[in-house]
C-alpha positions as CSV (number, residue, x, y, z in Angstrom):
1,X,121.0,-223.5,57.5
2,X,117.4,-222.8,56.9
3,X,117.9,-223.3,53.4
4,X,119.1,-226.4,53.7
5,X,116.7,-228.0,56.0
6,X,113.6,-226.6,53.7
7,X,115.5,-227.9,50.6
8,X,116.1,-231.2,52.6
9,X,112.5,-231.2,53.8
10,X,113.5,-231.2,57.6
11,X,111.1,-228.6,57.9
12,X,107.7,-228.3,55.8
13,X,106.6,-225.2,54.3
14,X,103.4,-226.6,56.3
15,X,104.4,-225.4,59.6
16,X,105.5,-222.2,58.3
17,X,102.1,-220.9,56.7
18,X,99.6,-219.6,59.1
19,X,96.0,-220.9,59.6
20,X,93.8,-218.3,57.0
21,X,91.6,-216.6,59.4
22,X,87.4,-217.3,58.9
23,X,85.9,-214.7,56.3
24,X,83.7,-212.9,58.0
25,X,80.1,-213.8,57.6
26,X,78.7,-211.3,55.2
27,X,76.1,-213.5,53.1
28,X,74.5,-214.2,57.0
29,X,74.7,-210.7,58.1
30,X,72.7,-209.4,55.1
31,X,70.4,-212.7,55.2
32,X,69.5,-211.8,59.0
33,X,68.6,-208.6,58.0
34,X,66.1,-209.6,55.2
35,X,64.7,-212.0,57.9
36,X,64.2,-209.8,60.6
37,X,63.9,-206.9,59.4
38,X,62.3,-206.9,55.9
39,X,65.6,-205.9,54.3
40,X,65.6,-206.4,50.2
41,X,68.3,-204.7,48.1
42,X,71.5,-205.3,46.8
43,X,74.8,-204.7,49.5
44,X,78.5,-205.0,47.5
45,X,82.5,-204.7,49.2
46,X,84.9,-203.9,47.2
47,X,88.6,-203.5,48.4
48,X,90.8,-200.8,45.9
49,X,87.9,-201.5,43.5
50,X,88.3,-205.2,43.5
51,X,85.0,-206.9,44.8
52,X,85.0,-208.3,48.3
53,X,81.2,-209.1,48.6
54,X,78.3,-208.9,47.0
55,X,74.4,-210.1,47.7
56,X,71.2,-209.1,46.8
57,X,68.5,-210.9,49.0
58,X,64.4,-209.8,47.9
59,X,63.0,-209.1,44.7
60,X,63.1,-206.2,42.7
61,X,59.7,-206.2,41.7
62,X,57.5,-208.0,44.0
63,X,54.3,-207.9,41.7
64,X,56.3,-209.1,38.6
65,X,59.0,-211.4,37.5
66,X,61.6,-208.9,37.8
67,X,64.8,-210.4,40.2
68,X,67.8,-208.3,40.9
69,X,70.6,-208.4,38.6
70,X,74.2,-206.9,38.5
71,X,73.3,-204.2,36.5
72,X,69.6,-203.6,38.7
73,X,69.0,-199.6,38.8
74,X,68.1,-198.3,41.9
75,X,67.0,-194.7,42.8
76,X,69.8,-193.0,44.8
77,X,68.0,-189.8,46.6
78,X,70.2,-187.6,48.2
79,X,73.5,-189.7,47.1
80,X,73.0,-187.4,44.5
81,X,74.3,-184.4,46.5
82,X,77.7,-185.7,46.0
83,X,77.5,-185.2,42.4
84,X,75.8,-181.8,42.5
85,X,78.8,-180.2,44.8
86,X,81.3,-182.0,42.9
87,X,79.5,-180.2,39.5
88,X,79.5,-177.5,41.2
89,X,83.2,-177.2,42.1
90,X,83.9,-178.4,38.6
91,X,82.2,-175.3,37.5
92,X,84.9,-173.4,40.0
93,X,87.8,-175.0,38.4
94,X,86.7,-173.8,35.2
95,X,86.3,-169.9,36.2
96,X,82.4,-169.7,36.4
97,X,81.7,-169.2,40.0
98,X,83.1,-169.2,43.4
99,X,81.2,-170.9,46.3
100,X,81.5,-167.5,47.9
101,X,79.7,-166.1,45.3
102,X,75.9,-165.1,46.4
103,X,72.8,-166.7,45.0
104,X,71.4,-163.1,44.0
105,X,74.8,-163.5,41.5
106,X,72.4,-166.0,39.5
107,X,68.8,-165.8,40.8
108,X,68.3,-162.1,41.3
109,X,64.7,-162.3,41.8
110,X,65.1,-165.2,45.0
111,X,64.4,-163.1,48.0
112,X,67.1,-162.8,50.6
113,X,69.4,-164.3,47.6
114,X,72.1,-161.4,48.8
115,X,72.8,-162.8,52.2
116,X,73.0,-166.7,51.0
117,X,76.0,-167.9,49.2
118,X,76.4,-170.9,47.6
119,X,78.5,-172.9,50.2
120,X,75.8,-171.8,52.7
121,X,73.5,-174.6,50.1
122,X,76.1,-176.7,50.0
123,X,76.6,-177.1,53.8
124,X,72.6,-176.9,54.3
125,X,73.1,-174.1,56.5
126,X,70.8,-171.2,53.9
127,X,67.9,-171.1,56.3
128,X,65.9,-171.7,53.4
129,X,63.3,-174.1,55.0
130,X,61.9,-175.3,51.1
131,X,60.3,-178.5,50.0
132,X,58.6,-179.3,53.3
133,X,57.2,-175.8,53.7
134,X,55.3,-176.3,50.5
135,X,51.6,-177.0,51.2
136,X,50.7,-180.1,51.0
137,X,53.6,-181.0,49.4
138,X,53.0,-184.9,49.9
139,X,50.5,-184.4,46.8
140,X,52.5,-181.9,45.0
141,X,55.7,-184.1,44.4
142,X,53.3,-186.6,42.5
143,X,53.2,-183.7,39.7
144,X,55.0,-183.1,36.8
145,X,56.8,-179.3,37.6
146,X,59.8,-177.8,35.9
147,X,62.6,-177.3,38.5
148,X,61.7,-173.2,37.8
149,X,58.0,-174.0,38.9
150,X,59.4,-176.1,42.1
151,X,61.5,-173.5,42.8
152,X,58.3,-171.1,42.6
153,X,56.7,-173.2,45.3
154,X,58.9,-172.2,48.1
155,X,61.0,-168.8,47.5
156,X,58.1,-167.2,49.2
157,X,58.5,-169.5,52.2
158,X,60.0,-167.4,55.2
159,X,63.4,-168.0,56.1
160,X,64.0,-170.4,59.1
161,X,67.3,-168.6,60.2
162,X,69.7,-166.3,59.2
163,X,72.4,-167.8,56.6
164,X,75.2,-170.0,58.0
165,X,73.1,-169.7,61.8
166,X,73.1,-173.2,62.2
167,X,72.7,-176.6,60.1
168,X,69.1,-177.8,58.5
169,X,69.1,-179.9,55.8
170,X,67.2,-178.8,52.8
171,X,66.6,-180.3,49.8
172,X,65.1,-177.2,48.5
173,X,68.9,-175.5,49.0
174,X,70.1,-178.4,46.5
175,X,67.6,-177.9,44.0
176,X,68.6,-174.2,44.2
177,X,72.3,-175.6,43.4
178,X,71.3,-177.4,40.3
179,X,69.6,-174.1,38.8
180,X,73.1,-172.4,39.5
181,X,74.4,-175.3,37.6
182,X,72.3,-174.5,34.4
183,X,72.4,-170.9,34.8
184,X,76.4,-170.5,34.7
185,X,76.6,-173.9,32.0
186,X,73.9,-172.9,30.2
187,X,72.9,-176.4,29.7
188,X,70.3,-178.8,31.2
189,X,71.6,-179.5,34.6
190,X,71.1,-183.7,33.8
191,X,73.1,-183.0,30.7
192,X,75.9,-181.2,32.4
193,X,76.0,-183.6,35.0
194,X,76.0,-186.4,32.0
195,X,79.0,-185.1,30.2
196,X,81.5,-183.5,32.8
197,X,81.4,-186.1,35.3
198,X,79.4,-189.3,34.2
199,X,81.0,-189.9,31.0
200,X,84.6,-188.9,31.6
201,X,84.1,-191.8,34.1
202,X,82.4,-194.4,31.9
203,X,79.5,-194.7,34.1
204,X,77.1,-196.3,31.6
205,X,74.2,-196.9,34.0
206,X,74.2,-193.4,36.2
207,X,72.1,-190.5,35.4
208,X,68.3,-189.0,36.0
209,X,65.1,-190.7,35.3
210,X,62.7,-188.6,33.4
211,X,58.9,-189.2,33.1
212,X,58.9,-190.4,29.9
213,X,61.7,-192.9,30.0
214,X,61.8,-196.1,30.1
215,X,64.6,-197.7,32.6
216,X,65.3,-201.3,31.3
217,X,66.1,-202.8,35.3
218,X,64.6,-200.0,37.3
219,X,63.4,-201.8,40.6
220,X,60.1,-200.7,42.6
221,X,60.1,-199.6,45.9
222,X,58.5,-200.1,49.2
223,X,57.5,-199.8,52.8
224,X,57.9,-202.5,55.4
225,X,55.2,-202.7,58.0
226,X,56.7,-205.5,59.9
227,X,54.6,-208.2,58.1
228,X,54.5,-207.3,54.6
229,X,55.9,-205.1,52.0
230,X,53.4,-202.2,50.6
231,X,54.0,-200.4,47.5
232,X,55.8,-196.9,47.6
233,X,53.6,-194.1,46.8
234,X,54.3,-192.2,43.6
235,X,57.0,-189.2,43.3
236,X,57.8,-187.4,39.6
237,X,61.3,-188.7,39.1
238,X,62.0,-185.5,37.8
239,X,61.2,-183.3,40.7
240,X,64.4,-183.8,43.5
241,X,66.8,-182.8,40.7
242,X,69.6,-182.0,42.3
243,X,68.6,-183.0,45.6
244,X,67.6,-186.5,44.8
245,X,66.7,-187.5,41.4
246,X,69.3,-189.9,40.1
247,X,69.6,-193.7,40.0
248,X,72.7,-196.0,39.5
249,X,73.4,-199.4,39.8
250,X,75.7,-201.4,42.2
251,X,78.5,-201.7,40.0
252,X,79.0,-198.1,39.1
253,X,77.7,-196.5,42.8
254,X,79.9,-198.6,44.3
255,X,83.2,-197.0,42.8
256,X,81.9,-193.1,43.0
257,X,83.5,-192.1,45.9
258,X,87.0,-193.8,45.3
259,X,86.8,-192.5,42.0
260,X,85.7,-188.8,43.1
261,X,88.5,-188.7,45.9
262,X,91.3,-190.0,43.9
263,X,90.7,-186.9,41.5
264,X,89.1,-188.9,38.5
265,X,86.8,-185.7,38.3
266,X,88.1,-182.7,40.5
267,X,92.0,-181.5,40.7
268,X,93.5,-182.8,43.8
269,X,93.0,-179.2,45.8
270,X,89.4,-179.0,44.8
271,X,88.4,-182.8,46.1
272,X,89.9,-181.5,49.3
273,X,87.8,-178.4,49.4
274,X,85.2,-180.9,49.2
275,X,85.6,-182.7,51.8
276,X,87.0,-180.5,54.2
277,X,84.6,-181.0,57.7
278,X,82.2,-177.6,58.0
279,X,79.1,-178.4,60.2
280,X,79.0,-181.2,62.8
281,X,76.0,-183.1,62.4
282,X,76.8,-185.5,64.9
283,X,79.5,-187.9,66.9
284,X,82.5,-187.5,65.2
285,X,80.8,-186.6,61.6
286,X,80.4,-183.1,60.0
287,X,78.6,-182.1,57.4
288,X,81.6,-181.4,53.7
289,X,79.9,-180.4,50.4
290,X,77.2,-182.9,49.8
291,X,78.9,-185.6,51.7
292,X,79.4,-186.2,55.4
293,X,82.9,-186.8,56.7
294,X,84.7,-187.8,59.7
295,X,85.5,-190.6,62.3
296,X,83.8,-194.0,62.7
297,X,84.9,-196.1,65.3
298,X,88.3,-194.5,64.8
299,X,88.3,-195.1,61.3
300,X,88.7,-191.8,58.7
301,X,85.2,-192.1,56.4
302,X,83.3,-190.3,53.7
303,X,79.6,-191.4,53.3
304,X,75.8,-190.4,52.5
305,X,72.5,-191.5,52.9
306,X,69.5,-191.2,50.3
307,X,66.1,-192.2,50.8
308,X,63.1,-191.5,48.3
309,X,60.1,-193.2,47.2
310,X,60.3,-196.9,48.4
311,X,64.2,-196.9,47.9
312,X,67.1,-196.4,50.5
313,X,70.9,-196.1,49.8
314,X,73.6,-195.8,51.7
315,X,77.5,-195.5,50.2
316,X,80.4,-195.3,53.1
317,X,84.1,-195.0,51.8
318,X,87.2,-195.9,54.4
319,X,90.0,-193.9,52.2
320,X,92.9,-195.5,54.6
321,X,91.3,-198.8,54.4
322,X,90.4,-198.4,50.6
323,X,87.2,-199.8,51.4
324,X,83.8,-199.4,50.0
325,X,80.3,-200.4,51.3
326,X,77.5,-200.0,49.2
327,X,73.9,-200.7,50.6
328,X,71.1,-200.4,48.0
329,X,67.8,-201.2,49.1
330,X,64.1,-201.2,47.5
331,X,62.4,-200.7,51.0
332,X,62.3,-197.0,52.1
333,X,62.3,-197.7,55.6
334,X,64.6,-200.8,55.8
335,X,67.3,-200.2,58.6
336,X,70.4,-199.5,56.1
337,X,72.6,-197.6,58.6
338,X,72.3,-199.9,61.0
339,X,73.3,-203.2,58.4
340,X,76.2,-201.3,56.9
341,X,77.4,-200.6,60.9
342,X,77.1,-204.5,61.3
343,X,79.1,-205.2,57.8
344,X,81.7,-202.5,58.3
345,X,82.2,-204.4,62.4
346,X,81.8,-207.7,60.6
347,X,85.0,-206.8,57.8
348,X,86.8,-205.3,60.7
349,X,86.7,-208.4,63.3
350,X,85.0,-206.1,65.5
351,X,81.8,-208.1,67.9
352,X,78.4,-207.4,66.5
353,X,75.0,-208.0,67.0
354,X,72.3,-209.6,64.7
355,X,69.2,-208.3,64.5
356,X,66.1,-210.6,66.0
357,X,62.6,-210.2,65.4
358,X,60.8,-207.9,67.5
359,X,57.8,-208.7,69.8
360,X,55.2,-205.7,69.6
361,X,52.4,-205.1,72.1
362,X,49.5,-202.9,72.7
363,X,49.8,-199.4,74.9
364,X,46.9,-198.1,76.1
365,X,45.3,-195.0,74.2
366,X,45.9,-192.9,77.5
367,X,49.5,-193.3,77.4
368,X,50.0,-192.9,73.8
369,X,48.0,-189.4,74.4
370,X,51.1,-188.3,76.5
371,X,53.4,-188.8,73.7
372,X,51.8,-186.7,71.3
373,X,53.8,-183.3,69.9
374,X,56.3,-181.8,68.0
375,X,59.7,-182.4,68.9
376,X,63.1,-180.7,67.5
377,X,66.2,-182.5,66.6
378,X,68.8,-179.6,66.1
379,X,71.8,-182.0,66.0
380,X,70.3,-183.5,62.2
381,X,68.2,-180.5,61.4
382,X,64.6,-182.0,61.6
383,X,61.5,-181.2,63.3
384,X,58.5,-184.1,63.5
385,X,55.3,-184.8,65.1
386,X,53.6,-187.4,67.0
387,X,50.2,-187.9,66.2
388,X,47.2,-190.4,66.7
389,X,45.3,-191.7,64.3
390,X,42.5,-194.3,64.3
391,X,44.2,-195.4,67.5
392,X,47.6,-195.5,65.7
393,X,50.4,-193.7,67.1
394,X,52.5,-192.1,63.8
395,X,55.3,-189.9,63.3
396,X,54.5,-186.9,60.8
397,X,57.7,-186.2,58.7
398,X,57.9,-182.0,57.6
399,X,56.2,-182.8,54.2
400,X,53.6,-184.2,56.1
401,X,54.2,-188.0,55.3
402,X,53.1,-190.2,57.9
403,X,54.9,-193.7,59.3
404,X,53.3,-195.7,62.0
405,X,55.0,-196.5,65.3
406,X,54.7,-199.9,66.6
407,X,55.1,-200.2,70.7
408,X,58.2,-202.4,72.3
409,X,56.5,-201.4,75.4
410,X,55.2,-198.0,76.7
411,X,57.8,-195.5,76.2
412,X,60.0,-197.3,73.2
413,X,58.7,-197.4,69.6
414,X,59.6,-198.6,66.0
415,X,58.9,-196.9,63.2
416,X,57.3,-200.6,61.5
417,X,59.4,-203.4,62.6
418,X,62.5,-202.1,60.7
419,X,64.2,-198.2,60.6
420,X,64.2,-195.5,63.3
421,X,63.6,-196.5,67.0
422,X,61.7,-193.7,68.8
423,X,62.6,-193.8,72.6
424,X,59.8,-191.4,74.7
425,X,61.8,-190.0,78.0
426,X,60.6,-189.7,81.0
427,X,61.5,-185.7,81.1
428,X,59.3,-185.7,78.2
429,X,61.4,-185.5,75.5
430,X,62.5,-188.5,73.0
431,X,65.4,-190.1,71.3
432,X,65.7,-190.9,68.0
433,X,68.0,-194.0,67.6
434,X,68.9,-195.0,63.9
435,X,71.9,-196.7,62.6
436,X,73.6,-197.2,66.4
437,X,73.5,-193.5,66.8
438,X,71.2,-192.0,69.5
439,X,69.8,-188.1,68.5
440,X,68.3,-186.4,71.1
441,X,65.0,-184.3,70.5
442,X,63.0,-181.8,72.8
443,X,59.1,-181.3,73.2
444,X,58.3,-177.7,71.7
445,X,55.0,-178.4,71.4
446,X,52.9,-180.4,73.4
């Protein structure tokens, strides 16, 4: 009968389809961002590697002519963690180590070596503290070193704990990694990386700046004060290594992590060794092997963060969903975690809540004084300091980098109008909100 009255035309194939619900409003979500927040960068969706989305809002070279283009490079910082482990495990598959193995198996002269395996790097649980401990290290990662002379810098740094007491992220650990790499490869540690996982997935655009190469693309970074953009200060590209030293562009980024999980690089059993949770490092996430893993708003995800000179990234991966969310931005302090929460709530018809521009005001020097300290975070492994200068409240990083904090009011703080919200207590202790996830940190120094 139903045939009939469709073939008759009794009933239209009109009242049968249903309204197609409103696309969510990605192209506003990113624009707010720029607006309010000093957001430039690149931001791409892509559904079983089928784009969704993709926007880039800014200027990839604010002193020059240079726009942002598909095939834009972008510094990744510690996105490249994810293809150190997953070198690393490829050198498992192939019978050259075991992450159990100890770093004394390969650096014999690295004091305390014996007690520190490899998955103790991978998880950032060593105790090596590393590049921050360096002295004046803000200066020294302007200078062209060999990854043995960086190395050099810190193995005579005193532990901070006793291997796998607790999580603290270290770069240092990762560069340690990538020595391992050359060591048991006997290649370059870029060139390894190049041909066992870059080129077996075509990834044209992926790989490590060096000092004397030119990048056709290669964006500049920057800092947001709230008003205008500065220019990044300088860091040899050739430094982080293993820790931090690649670049990629949206395109290729984009489809890492579907391509990683699906075993495009690693047999099936090793990706999940990969991934399997080991250190909570906070709600719901742990700490995997150069990833983070877990549960966001209910939803099963694999993602890291990279910041380094002037340039933050941010890659997420729903594997039920199939989803990717790539955020590449040319502003070191632009609030990435907190846009790709929005764009993830926006896909997901979940409410959200656009960012506004902030009002600052001015504290008076005598309250500011009773902010001042050091503060622990244990939860994300990171120790900073308050300080004033020139009447300017700022937040000294462990390398000794400072930000400035501009005042909401009294007690709440932003480090420049975009980034990490500082929230002073009244127990005398602070919050460290970034990305819709509060961190809680305690006074240890006053």
């Amino acid at each position: 009968m139903l045939t009939s009255l469709l073939t008759c035309g009794f009933l239209s194939s009109g009242a049968l389809a249903q309204e197609a619900p409103t696309p969510p409003d990605y192209p506003g979500i990113v624009e707010a961002f720029a607006e309010a927040r000093g957001f430039m960068g690149t931001v791409i969706l892509e559904h079983d590697q089928k784009l969704l989305f993709r926007k880039s809002v800014g200027k990839a070279d604010l002193e020059g002519p240079l726009s942002f283009v598909n095939r834009s490079v972008f510094p990744i910082g510690s996105l490249t963690k994810s293809f150190t482990a997953a070198a690393i495990l490829k050198l498992q598959e192939d019978g050259k180590l075991n992450v159990t193995d100890t770093l004394s198996k390969f650096l014999p002269d690295f004091p305390g070596g014996e007690k520190i395996t490899l998955q103790h790097l991978l998880t950032h649980t060593s105790g090596i503290g590393g590049l921050q401990d360096i002295e004046n290290f803000d200066n020294v990662q302007r200078h062209a070193l060999t990854l043995d002379q960086t190395i050099a810098l810190f193995s005579s740094k005193p532990a901070h704990f006793e291997p796998g007491a607790r999580f603290e992220y270290s770069n240092a650990g990762y560069l340690l990694l990538s020595k391992v790499v050359e060591v048991t490869s006997g290649q370059p540690f870029p060139l390894y990386v190049q041909s066992q996982i870059l080129q077996p997935l075509g990834f044209k655009s992926t790989g490590f700046p060096t000092r004397t190469g030119i990048i056709p693309r290669l964006v500049k970074g920057y800092l947001f004060d709230g008003t205008t953009h500065q220019k990044a200060p300088y860091v040899d590209p050739e430094l982080p290594s293993g820790g931090g030293g690649m670049a990629s562009t949206g395109p290729e980024l984009v489809r890492w992590l579907p391509l990683l999980l699906s075993g495009k690089v690693l047999k099936p059993e090793t990706v999940q060794e990969l991934i399997t949770p080991r250190v909570p490092v906070g709600e719901g996430i742990h700490y995997a092997y150069g990833l983070q893993v877990g549960s966001q708003d209910g939803r099963d995800v694999v993602l890291h963060g990279g910041i380094i000179s002037g340039h933050h990234a941010l890659t997420l991966y729903f594997p039920k969903e199939k989803l990717s969310l790539l955020i590449l931005s040319n502003v070191e302090n632009a609030p990435v975690e907190e846009l790709g929460k929005t764009l993830e709530k926006a896909h997901f018809g979940e409410p959200y809540t656009l960012p506004q521009k902030k009002t600052f005001v001015e504290v008076d020097p005598a309250v500011l004084q009773k902010h001042l300290g050091t503060y622990t975070l244990p939860d994300i492994g990171l120790t900073l300091t308050v300080v004033l200068k020139d009447g300017q409240l700022m937040m000294q990083d462990p390398a000794g980098n400072l930000y400035p904090l501009r005042a909401e009011n009294a007690n709440t703080f932003y480090q420049g109008e975009a980034g990490i919200q500082i929230r002073f207590t009244e127990d005398g202790n602070i919050e460290l909100i970034d990305g819709g996830q509060t961190v809680p940190g305690k006074r240890v120094q006053p």
